[in-house]
N, C-alpha and C positions, 0 to 999 in steps of 0.2 A: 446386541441389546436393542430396545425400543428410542426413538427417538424423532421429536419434531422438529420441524424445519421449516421456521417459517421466512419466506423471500425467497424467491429460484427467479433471481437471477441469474449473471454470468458467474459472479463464483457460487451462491446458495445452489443453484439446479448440479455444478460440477460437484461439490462436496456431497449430494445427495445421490449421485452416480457413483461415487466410492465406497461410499455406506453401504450403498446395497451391493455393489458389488464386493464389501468387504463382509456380505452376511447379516448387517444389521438389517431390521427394519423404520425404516421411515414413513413416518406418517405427515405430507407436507400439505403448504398453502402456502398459497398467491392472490394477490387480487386479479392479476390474470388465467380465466380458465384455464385459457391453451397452454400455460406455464405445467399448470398442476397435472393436465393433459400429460404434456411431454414427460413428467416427470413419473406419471402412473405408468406410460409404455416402458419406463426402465425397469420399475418393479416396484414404486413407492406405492405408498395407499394414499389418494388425494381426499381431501376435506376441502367443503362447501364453504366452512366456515371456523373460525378459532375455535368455537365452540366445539364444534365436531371432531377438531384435531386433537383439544384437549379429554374429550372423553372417550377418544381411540386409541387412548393410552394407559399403561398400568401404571403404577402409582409405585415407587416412587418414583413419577413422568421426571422427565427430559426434553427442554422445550428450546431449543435453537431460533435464535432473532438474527437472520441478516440481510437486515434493510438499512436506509441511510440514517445516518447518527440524526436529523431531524426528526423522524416521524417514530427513532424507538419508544420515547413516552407515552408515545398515545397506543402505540401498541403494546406497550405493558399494563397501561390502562385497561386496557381490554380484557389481555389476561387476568390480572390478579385477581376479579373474585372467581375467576375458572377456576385455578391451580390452589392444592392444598398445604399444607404440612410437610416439610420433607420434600417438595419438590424441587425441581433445580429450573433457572432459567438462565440462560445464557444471549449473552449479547458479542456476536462473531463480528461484528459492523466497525467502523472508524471511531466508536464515539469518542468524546473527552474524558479522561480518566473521571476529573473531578465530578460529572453525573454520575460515574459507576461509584464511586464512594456514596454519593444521596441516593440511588437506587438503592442499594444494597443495605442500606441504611431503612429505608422506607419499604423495604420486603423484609426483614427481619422481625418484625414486628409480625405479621404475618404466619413468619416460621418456616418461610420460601427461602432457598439458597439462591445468591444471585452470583454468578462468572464475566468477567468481562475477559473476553480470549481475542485477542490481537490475531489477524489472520493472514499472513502472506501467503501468495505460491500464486495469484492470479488466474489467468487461464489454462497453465500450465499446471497448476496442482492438481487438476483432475489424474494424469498421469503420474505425476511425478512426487505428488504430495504438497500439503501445506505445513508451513511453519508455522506453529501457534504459540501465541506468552498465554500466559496465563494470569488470573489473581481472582483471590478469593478465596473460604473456606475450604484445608487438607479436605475435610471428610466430602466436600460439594467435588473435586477434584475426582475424588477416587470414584465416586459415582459412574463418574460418564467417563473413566480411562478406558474404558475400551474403542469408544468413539471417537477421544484424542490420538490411540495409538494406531487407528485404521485409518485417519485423516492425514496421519503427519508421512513425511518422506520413507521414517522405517518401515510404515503400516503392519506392522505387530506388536505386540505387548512386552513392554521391557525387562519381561520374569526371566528371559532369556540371555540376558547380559551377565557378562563373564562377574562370577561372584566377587564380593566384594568392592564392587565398584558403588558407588554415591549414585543412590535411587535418581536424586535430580539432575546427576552428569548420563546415568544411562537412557532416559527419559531425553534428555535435550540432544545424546547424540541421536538416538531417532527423530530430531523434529521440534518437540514439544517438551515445555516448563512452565511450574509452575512458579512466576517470578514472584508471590508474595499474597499479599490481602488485597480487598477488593483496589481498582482501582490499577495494582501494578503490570496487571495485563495490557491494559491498553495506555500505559506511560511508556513500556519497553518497547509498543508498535509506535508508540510517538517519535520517539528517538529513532527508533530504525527507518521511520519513512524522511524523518530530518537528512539521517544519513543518506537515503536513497536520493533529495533533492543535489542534496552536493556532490554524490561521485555523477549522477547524470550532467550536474553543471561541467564538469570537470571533463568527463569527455567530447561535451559539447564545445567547449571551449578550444580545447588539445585539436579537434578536428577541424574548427573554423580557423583555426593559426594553420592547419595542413591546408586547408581547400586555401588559402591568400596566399599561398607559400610563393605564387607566381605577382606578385605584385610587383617587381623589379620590370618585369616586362610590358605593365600597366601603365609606367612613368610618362610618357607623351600625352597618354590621356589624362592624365591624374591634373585634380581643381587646383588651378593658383594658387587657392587658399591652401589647400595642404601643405602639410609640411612634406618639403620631397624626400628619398630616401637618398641615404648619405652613399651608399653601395651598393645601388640596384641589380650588381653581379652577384650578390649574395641572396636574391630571393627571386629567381629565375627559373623553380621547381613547379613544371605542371604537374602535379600526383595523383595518382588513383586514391582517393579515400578510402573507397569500397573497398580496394584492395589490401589496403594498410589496416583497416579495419580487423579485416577478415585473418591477414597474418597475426593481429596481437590475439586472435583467439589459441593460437598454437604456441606453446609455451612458455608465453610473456607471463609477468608476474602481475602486469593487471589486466590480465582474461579474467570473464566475470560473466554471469548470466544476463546483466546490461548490455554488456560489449556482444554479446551474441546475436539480444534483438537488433543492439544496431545495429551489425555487418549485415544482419535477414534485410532490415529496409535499404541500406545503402545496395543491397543487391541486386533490389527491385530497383531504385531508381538513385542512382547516385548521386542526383542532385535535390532528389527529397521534394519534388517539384509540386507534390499532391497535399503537404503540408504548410500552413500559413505562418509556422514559426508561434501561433498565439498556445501559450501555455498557462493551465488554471492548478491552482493549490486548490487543494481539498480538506486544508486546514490544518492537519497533524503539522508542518512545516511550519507555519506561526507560534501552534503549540509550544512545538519545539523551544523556539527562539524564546517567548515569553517565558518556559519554567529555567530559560539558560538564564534569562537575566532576574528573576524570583530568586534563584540560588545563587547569584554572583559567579557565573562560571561562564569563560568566552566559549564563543561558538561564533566564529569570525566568518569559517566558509558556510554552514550552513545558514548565517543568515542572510551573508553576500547570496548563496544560493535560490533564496526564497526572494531575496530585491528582485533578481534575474528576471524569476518568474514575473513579476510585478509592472516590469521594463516591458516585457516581449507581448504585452497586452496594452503598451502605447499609454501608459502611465506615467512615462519617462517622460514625455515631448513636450509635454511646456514647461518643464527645467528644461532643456537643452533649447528652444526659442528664447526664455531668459538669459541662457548662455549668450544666444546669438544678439540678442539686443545692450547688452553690456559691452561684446567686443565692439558694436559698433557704437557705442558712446564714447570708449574710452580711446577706440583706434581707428576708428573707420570703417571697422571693417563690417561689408554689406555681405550678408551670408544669403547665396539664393534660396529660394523658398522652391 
Protein backbone atom coordinates (compact mmCIF):
# COMPACT_ATOMS: atom_id res chain seq x y z
CA UNK A 1 0.00 0.00 0.00
CA UNK A 2 0.75 3.82 -0.21
CA UNK A 3 2.16 5.35 2.71
CA UNK A 4 3.88 8.59 4.31
CA UNK A 5 6.71 8.97 6.39
CA UNK A 6 7.38 11.68 7.72
CA UNK A 7 11.03 11.91 10.12
CA UNK A 8 13.90 9.51 8.66
CA UNK A 9 15.75 9.31 11.20
CA UNK A 10 17.44 6.24 12.81
CA UNK A 11 14.44 4.36 13.22
CA UNK A 12 11.78 6.54 10.52
CA UNK A 13 14.64 5.96 7.41
CA UNK A 14 14.87 2.00 8.93
CA UNK A 15 11.19 1.38 8.97
CA UNK A 16 11.09 3.05 5.51
CA UNK A 17 13.71 0.43 4.19
CA UNK A 18 11.31 -2.31 5.10
CA UNK A 19 8.37 -0.90 3.54
CA UNK A 20 9.80 -0.78 0.54
CA UNK A 21 11.52 -3.50 0.61
CA UNK A 22 8.19 -5.24 1.89
CA UNK A 23 6.64 -3.86 -1.59
CA UNK A 24 4.88 -0.75 -0.24
CA UNK A 25 5.31 2.50 -1.41
CA UNK A 26 6.54 5.34 0.59
CA UNK A 27 6.34 8.74 -0.12
CA UNK A 28 8.72 10.46 2.58
CA UNK A 29 10.21 13.88 4.25
CA UNK A 30 12.62 15.36 6.23
CA UNK A 31 13.80 18.51 7.10
CA UNK A 32 16.89 17.18 5.95
CA UNK A 33 17.47 16.86 2.18
CA UNK A 34 20.16 14.24 2.39
CA UNK A 35 17.75 12.23 4.78
CA UNK A 36 15.00 12.28 1.92
CA UNK A 37 18.10 11.87 -0.48
CA UNK A 38 19.17 8.64 1.22
CA UNK A 39 15.81 7.44 1.57
CA UNK A 40 14.79 8.00 -2.41
CA UNK A 41 18.30 5.79 -3.46
CA UNK A 42 16.21 2.93 -1.60
CA UNK A 43 13.31 3.28 -3.46
CA UNK A 44 10.97 5.92 -1.51
CA UNK A 45 9.62 8.97 -3.61
CA UNK A 46 11.07 11.99 -1.58
CA UNK A 47 8.77 15.33 -0.97
CA UNK A 48 10.06 19.01 -0.88
CA UNK A 49 7.58 19.59 1.27
CA UNK A 50 4.24 18.22 3.57
CA UNK A 51 2.42 19.58 1.18
CA UNK A 52 3.81 17.62 -1.61
CA UNK A 53 3.89 14.34 0.41
CA UNK A 54 0.38 14.76 1.15
CA UNK A 55 -0.73 15.26 -2.51
CA UNK A 56 1.40 12.14 -3.69
CA UNK A 57 -0.80 10.26 -2.13
CA UNK A 58 -4.30 8.54 -2.86
CA UNK A 59 -6.84 8.98 -0.58
CA UNK A 60 -7.69 7.21 1.70
CA UNK A 61 -3.78 8.60 2.56
CA UNK A 62 -1.70 7.22 5.17
CA UNK A 63 0.48 9.67 6.89
CA UNK A 64 3.29 8.17 9.40
CA UNK A 65 4.72 10.95 12.07
CA UNK A 66 8.02 9.86 13.56
CA UNK A 67 9.67 12.76 15.15
CA UNK A 68 10.21 13.60 18.77
CA UNK A 69 7.03 13.71 20.95
CA UNK A 70 7.79 17.85 21.16
CA UNK A 71 7.49 19.07 17.88
CA UNK A 72 4.36 16.26 16.86
CA UNK A 73 1.92 19.20 17.25
CA UNK A 74 3.22 21.48 15.19
CA UNK A 75 3.61 18.99 12.73
CA UNK A 76 0.14 18.00 12.86
CA UNK A 77 -0.59 21.50 12.50
CA UNK A 78 0.76 21.56 9.33
CA UNK A 79 -0.95 18.63 8.20
CA UNK A 80 -4.55 18.98 9.16
CA UNK A 81 -5.82 21.28 6.52
CA UNK A 82 -3.64 19.08 3.94
CA UNK A 83 -5.47 15.81 4.88
CA UNK A 84 -9.18 15.03 4.29
CA UNK A 85 -12.06 12.62 5.37
CA UNK A 86 -11.09 9.22 5.92
CA UNK A 87 -7.64 9.80 6.28
CA UNK A 88 -5.37 8.17 8.90
CA UNK A 89 -2.53 9.84 10.68
CA UNK A 90 -0.33 8.03 12.70
CA UNK A 91 1.98 9.10 15.53
CA UNK A 92 5.06 6.18 15.57
CA UNK A 93 7.14 8.68 18.04
CA UNK A 94 7.38 8.49 22.18
CA UNK A 95 4.55 10.73 22.71
CA UNK A 96 2.25 10.79 26.04
CA UNK A 97 -0.61 8.87 25.65
CA UNK A 98 -2.72 11.56 27.33
CA UNK A 99 -1.88 14.10 23.96
CA UNK A 100 -2.99 11.02 21.80
CA UNK A 101 -6.52 11.19 23.54
CA UNK A 102 -6.71 15.34 22.71
CA UNK A 103 -5.30 14.64 19.32
CA UNK A 104 -7.52 12.19 18.34
CA UNK A 105 -10.14 14.16 19.98
CA UNK A 106 -9.32 17.40 18.01
CA UNK A 107 -9.04 15.25 14.39
CA UNK A 108 -12.19 13.74 14.75
CA UNK A 109 -13.95 16.65 14.24
CA UNK A 110 -12.39 16.77 11.03
CA UNK A 111 -13.30 13.24 10.09
CA UNK A 112 -9.31 12.34 10.08
CA UNK A 113 -8.55 9.02 11.99
CA UNK A 114 -5.74 9.43 14.31
CA UNK A 115 -3.23 6.13 15.76
CA UNK A 116 -0.86 6.48 18.25
CA UNK A 117 1.50 3.13 17.59
CA UNK A 118 4.16 2.58 20.30
CA UNK A 119 7.26 1.45 18.39
CA UNK A 120 10.21 -0.84 19.66
CA UNK A 121 12.86 -2.80 17.62
CA UNK A 122 15.39 0.24 17.44
CA UNK A 123 18.23 -0.16 15.19
CA UNK A 124 17.80 -3.51 14.92
CA UNK A 125 14.07 -3.57 13.44
CA UNK A 126 15.26 -2.73 10.15
CA UNK A 127 16.20 -6.56 10.12
CA UNK A 128 14.45 -8.08 12.53
CA UNK A 129 11.26 -6.25 12.76
CA UNK A 130 9.35 -3.84 15.18
CA UNK A 131 7.02 -4.36 17.78
CA UNK A 132 4.13 -1.94 17.66
CA UNK A 133 0.99 -1.40 20.39
CA UNK A 134 -1.42 0.10 18.93
CA UNK A 135 -4.73 2.40 19.92
CA UNK A 136 -7.27 3.78 18.19
CA UNK A 137 -10.12 3.26 15.89
CA UNK A 138 -10.75 -1.04 14.52
CA UNK A 139 -11.67 0.31 11.17
CA UNK A 140 -8.25 3.18 11.23
CA UNK A 141 -6.38 -0.15 12.16
CA UNK A 142 -7.50 -2.16 9.46
CA UNK A 143 -6.60 0.55 6.99
CA UNK A 144 -2.78 0.46 7.29
CA UNK A 145 -2.58 -3.63 8.53
CA UNK A 146 -0.59 -4.19 5.82
CA UNK A 147 2.01 -1.68 6.74
CA UNK A 148 1.73 -3.08 10.58
CA UNK A 149 2.20 -6.53 9.35
CA UNK A 150 5.46 -5.84 7.02
CA UNK A 151 6.85 -3.60 9.90
CA UNK A 152 6.42 -5.99 12.73
CA UNK A 153 8.98 -9.30 13.40
CA UNK A 154 6.24 -11.62 11.33
CA UNK A 155 6.41 -9.15 8.25
CA UNK A 156 3.32 -10.94 6.68
CA UNK A 157 -0.32 -10.69 7.21
CA UNK A 158 -1.94 -12.64 9.77
CA UNK A 159 -4.72 -14.29 7.26
CA UNK A 160 -2.29 -17.10 7.63
CA UNK A 161 -2.50 -18.15 11.15
CA UNK A 162 -3.76 -21.46 12.12
CA UNK A 163 -7.67 -21.05 11.97
CA UNK A 164 -9.38 -20.37 14.78
CA UNK A 165 -7.06 -18.62 16.65
CA UNK A 166 -8.10 -14.85 18.25
CA UNK A 167 -7.28 -12.22 15.42
CA UNK A 168 -5.47 -10.14 18.24
CA UNK A 169 -3.40 -13.29 19.62
CA UNK A 170 -2.48 -14.02 15.99
CA UNK A 171 -1.58 -10.31 15.17
CA UNK A 172 0.46 -9.96 18.44
CA UNK A 173 2.21 -13.32 17.82
CA UNK A 174 3.70 -11.65 14.71
CA UNK A 175 4.75 -8.35 16.50
CA UNK A 176 1.81 -6.09 16.52
CA UNK A 177 -1.80 -5.28 18.59
CA UNK A 178 -3.99 -3.40 18.77
CA UNK A 179 -4.25 -2.55 22.62
CA UNK A 180 -7.51 -0.49 22.67
CA UNK A 181 -8.70 3.39 21.69
CA UNK A 182 -6.76 6.07 21.12
CA UNK A 183 -4.30 6.68 23.64
CA UNK A 184 -3.70 2.73 24.65
CA UNK A 185 -0.85 2.64 22.10
CA UNK A 186 1.36 4.59 23.56
CA UNK A 187 0.44 3.79 27.47
CA UNK A 188 1.40 -0.04 26.59
CA UNK A 189 5.04 1.55 25.11
CA UNK A 190 5.01 3.47 28.42
CA UNK A 191 4.96 0.61 30.53
CA UNK A 192 7.18 -1.31 28.44
CA UNK A 193 10.07 1.18 28.26
CA UNK A 194 9.36 1.52 32.46
CA UNK A 195 10.00 -2.05 32.15
CA UNK A 196 13.08 -1.65 29.91
CA UNK A 197 14.46 0.94 32.69
CA UNK A 198 14.39 -1.63 35.37
CA UNK A 199 15.69 -4.99 33.77
CA UNK A 200 18.61 -2.45 32.39
CA UNK A 201 18.98 -1.39 36.12
CA UNK A 202 19.13 -4.74 37.12
CA UNK A 203 21.73 -6.05 35.07
CA UNK A 204 23.74 -3.05 35.79
CA UNK A 205 23.60 -3.54 39.00
CA UNK A 206 24.15 -7.69 39.00
CA UNK A 207 27.45 -6.78 36.96
CA UNK A 208 28.93 -3.88 39.12
CA UNK A 209 28.40 -6.52 42.32
CA UNK A 210 30.57 -8.91 39.70
CA UNK A 211 33.35 -6.28 38.63
CA UNK A 212 33.78 -5.44 42.93
CA UNK A 213 33.71 -9.14 43.53
CA UNK A 214 37.58 -8.47 44.26
CA UNK A 215 37.14 -6.13 46.99
CA UNK A 216 38.60 -8.42 49.66
CA UNK A 217 41.87 -7.89 48.04
CA UNK A 218 41.38 -4.00 48.15
CA UNK A 219 41.29 -4.05 52.05
CA UNK A 220 44.97 -2.39 52.67
CA UNK A 221 43.89 0.31 50.48
CA UNK A 222 40.43 0.67 51.58
CA UNK A 223 39.45 4.68 53.50
CA UNK A 224 39.44 4.44 57.31
CA UNK A 225 36.18 5.63 57.18
CA UNK A 226 34.89 2.55 55.48
CA UNK A 227 33.50 0.16 57.08
CA UNK A 228 36.08 -2.89 56.59
CA UNK A 229 35.01 -6.17 55.27
CA UNK A 230 34.22 -8.76 58.06
CA UNK A 231 35.75 -11.84 55.47
CA UNK A 232 37.75 -10.35 52.99
CA UNK A 233 38.47 -14.23 51.90
CA UNK A 234 35.10 -14.30 50.65
CA UNK A 235 35.44 -11.50 47.90
CA UNK A 236 38.78 -12.16 46.48
CA UNK A 237 37.16 -13.04 42.75
CA UNK A 238 38.94 -11.15 39.87
CA UNK A 239 36.24 -12.00 36.94
CA UNK A 240 35.76 -11.53 33.48
CA UNK A 241 32.53 -9.71 33.18
CA UNK A 242 32.71 -9.78 29.55
CA UNK A 243 32.91 -13.16 29.95
CA UNK A 244 30.03 -13.98 32.45
CA UNK A 245 28.08 -11.78 30.28
CA UNK A 246 28.56 -13.39 27.27
CA UNK A 247 27.94 -17.10 29.02
CA UNK A 248 24.33 -15.84 30.43
CA UNK A 249 23.54 -15.43 26.71
CA UNK A 250 23.53 -19.32 26.22
CA UNK A 251 20.96 -20.96 28.08
CA UNK A 252 20.42 -18.91 31.15
CA UNK A 253 16.93 -17.87 31.84
CA UNK A 254 17.74 -14.30 31.87
CA UNK A 255 19.39 -14.19 28.18
CA UNK A 256 17.55 -11.28 26.73
CA UNK A 257 18.17 -8.98 23.74
CA UNK A 258 19.65 -6.43 26.66
CA UNK A 259 22.07 -8.96 27.75
CA UNK A 260 23.12 -9.36 24.07
CA UNK A 261 23.95 -5.65 23.61
CA UNK A 262 25.77 -5.80 26.73
CA UNK A 263 28.03 -8.74 26.30
CA UNK A 264 28.68 -6.81 22.24
CA UNK A 265 30.00 -3.64 24.37
CA UNK A 266 31.67 -5.50 27.24
CA UNK A 267 33.40 -7.21 24.17
CA UNK A 268 34.74 -4.19 22.87
CA UNK A 269 35.99 -2.88 25.97
CA UNK A 270 35.46 -4.53 29.25
CA UNK A 271 35.80 -1.83 31.11
CA UNK A 272 33.35 0.38 29.34
CA UNK A 273 36.04 3.06 29.37
CA UNK A 274 34.43 5.24 26.27
CA UNK A 275 31.32 5.67 28.49
CA UNK A 276 30.84 8.35 31.30
CA UNK A 277 28.20 6.30 33.27
CA UNK A 278 25.79 9.80 32.47
CA UNK A 279 22.40 8.36 31.58
CA UNK A 280 19.14 10.50 30.40
CA UNK A 281 15.27 9.46 30.58
CA UNK A 282 13.37 10.27 27.71
CA UNK A 283 10.28 10.52 29.72
CA UNK A 284 8.03 7.34 29.27
CA UNK A 285 10.01 6.20 32.78
CA UNK A 286 8.44 9.13 34.78
CA UNK A 287 5.23 8.44 32.87
CA UNK A 288 5.41 5.18 34.01
CA UNK A 289 5.95 5.96 37.62
CA UNK A 290 3.19 8.86 37.66
CA UNK A 291 0.15 6.65 36.02
CA UNK A 292 1.75 3.83 38.88
CA UNK A 293 0.81 6.29 41.60
CA UNK A 294 -2.65 7.82 39.62
CA UNK A 295 -3.82 4.21 39.86
CA UNK A 296 -2.53 3.32 43.44
CA UNK A 297 -0.46 0.46 42.23
CA UNK A 298 3.55 -0.16 43.43
CA UNK A 299 6.08 -0.02 41.05
CA UNK A 300 8.90 -0.06 43.50
CA UNK A 301 11.90 -1.24 41.00
CA UNK A 302 10.81 0.75 38.17
CA UNK A 303 10.84 3.69 40.02
CA UNK A 304 14.05 2.88 42.00
CA UNK A 305 15.06 2.46 38.26
CA UNK A 306 14.39 5.90 37.03
CA UNK A 307 15.91 7.59 40.57
CA UNK A 308 19.22 5.53 39.13
CA UNK A 309 19.01 7.27 36.12
CA UNK A 310 18.57 10.61 37.97
CA UNK A 311 21.81 9.62 40.48
CA UNK A 312 24.13 8.90 37.48
CA UNK A 313 23.66 12.50 36.20
CA UNK A 314 25.25 13.94 39.62
CA UNK A 315 21.66 14.86 41.03
CA UNK A 316 22.51 12.81 43.92
CA UNK A 317 25.68 14.80 45.33
CA UNK A 318 24.35 17.30 47.50
CA UNK A 319 22.25 14.76 49.39
CA UNK A 320 25.24 12.67 49.87
CA UNK A 321 27.52 16.17 51.06
CA UNK A 322 24.48 16.62 53.36
CA UNK A 323 25.15 13.07 54.42
CA UNK A 324 28.62 14.13 54.96
CA UNK A 325 28.07 17.21 57.04
CA UNK A 326 25.56 15.59 59.41
CA UNK A 327 28.17 12.64 60.19
CA UNK A 328 30.51 15.27 60.89
CA UNK A 329 28.25 17.25 63.46
CA UNK A 330 26.92 14.44 65.04
CA UNK A 331 30.49 12.31 64.98
CA UNK A 332 33.20 13.83 63.74
CA UNK A 333 33.61 12.45 61.16
CA UNK A 334 35.64 14.74 58.37
CA UNK A 335 34.74 13.04 55.02
CA UNK A 336 37.55 13.96 52.25
CA UNK A 337 36.37 16.09 49.55
Amino acid sequence: MQIGMIGLGRMGANMVRRLTQGGHQCVVYDRSAAAVTAAAADGAKGAGALAELVHSLEAPRAVWIMVPAAVVDSVIAELRPLLQRGDVLIDGGNSNYRDDIRRARELSGAGIHYLDVGTSGGVLGLDEGYCLMIGGEPEAVRLVEPVLATLSPGGHSPAGEAAGRAAGLAAAALGYLHCGPNGAGHFVKMVHNGIEYGLMAAYAEGLNLLAHADAGLETAAADAETAPLANPEFYQYRLDVAAIAEVWRHGSIIASRLLDLTAAALARDGRLAGFAGHVADSGEGRWTVEAAIDVGVPANVLSAALYARFESRGRGEFASKVLSAMRLGFGGHLEKS
